[in-house]
BALOBA-1460 file (C-alpha; in Angstrom, 3 decimals):
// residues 63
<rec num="1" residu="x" x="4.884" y="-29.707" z="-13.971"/>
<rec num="2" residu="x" x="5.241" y="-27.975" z="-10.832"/>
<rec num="3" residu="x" x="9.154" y="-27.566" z="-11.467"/>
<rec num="4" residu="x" x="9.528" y="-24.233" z="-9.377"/>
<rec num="5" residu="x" x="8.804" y="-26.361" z="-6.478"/>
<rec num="6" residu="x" x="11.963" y="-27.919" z="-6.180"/>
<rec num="7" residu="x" x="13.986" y="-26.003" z="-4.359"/>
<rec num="8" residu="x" x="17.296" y="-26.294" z="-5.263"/>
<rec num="9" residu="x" x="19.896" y="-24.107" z="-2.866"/>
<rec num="10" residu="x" x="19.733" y="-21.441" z="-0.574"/>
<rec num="11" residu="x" x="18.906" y="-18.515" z="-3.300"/>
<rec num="12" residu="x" x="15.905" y="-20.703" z="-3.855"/>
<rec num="13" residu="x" x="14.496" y="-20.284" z="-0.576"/>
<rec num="14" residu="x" x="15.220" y="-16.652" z="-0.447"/>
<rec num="15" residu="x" x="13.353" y="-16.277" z="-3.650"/>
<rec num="16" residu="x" x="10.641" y="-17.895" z="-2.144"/>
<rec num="17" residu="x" x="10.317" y="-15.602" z="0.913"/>
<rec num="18" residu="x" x="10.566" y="-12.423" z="-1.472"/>
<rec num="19" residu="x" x="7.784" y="-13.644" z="-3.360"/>
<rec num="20" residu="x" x="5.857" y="-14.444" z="-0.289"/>
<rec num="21" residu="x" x="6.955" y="-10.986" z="1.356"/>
<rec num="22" residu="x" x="5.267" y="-9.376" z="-1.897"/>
<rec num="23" residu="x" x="2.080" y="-11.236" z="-2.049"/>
<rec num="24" residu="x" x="1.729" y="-10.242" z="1.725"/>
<rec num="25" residu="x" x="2.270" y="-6.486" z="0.659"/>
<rec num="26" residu="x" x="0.116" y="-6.565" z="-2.241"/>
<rec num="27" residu="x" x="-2.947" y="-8.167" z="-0.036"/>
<rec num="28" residu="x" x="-2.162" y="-6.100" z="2.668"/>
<rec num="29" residu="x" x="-2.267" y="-2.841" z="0.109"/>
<rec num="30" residu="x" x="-5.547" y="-4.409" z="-1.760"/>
<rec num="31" residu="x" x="-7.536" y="-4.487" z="2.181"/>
<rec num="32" residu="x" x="-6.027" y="-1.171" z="3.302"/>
<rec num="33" residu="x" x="-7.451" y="0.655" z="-0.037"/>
<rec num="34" residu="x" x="-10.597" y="-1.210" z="0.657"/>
<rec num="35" residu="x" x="-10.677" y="-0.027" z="4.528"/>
<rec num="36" residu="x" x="-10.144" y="3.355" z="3.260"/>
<rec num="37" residu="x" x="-12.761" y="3.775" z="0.840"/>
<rec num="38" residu="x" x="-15.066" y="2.420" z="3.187"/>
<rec num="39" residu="x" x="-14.571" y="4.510" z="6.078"/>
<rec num="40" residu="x" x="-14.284" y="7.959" z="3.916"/>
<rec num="41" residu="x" x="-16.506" y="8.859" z="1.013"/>
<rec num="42" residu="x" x="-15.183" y="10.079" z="-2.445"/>
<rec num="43" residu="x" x="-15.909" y="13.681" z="-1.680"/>
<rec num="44" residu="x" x="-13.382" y="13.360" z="1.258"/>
<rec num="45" residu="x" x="-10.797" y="11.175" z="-0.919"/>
<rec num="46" residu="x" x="-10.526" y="13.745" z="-3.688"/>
<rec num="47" residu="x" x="-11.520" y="16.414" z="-1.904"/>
<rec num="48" residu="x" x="-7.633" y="18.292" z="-1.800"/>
<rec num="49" residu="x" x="-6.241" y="20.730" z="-4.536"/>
<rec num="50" residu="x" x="-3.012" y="19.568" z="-6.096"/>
<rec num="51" residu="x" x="-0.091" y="21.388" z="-4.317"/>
<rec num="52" residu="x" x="-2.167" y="22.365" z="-1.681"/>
<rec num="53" residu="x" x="-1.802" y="21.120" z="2.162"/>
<rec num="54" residu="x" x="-5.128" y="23.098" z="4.232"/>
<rec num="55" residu="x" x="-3.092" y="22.270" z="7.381"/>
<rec num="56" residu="x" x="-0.721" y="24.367" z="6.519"/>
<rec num="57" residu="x" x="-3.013" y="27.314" z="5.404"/>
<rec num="58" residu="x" x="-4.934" y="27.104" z="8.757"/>
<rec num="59" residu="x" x="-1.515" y="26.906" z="10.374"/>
<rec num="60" residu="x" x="-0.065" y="30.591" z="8.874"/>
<rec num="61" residu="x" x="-3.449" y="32.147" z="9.770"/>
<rec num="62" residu="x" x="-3.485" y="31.121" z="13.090"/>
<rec num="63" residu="x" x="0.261" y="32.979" z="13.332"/>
């Protein structure tokens, strides 16, 4: 039943840790998305223009 368990070699082991590596990047994506829309409203989220970086814009007319 719980087969994948039974760790057979060393490629086992690593396949283990990859797995574990990408659950820990997956939560760690899922809380920092959650943190985010928190902290900033929608307005601010999707407030940018496709293509277009403000910083830059406020950057040439300082110049």
């Amino acid at each position: 039943m719980l087969d994948f368990l039974q760790f057979r070699g060393p490629w086992d082991w690593v396949q283990a840790a990859a797995w574990l590596v990408s659950i820990a990047l997956l939560g760690w994506m899922v809380l920092d998305a959650i943190r985010t829309g928190r902290k900033y409203s929608e307005d601010v989220l999707s407030s940018s223009q496709e293509g277009v970086d403000e910083l830059l814009q406020h950057h040439d007319r300082v110049r």
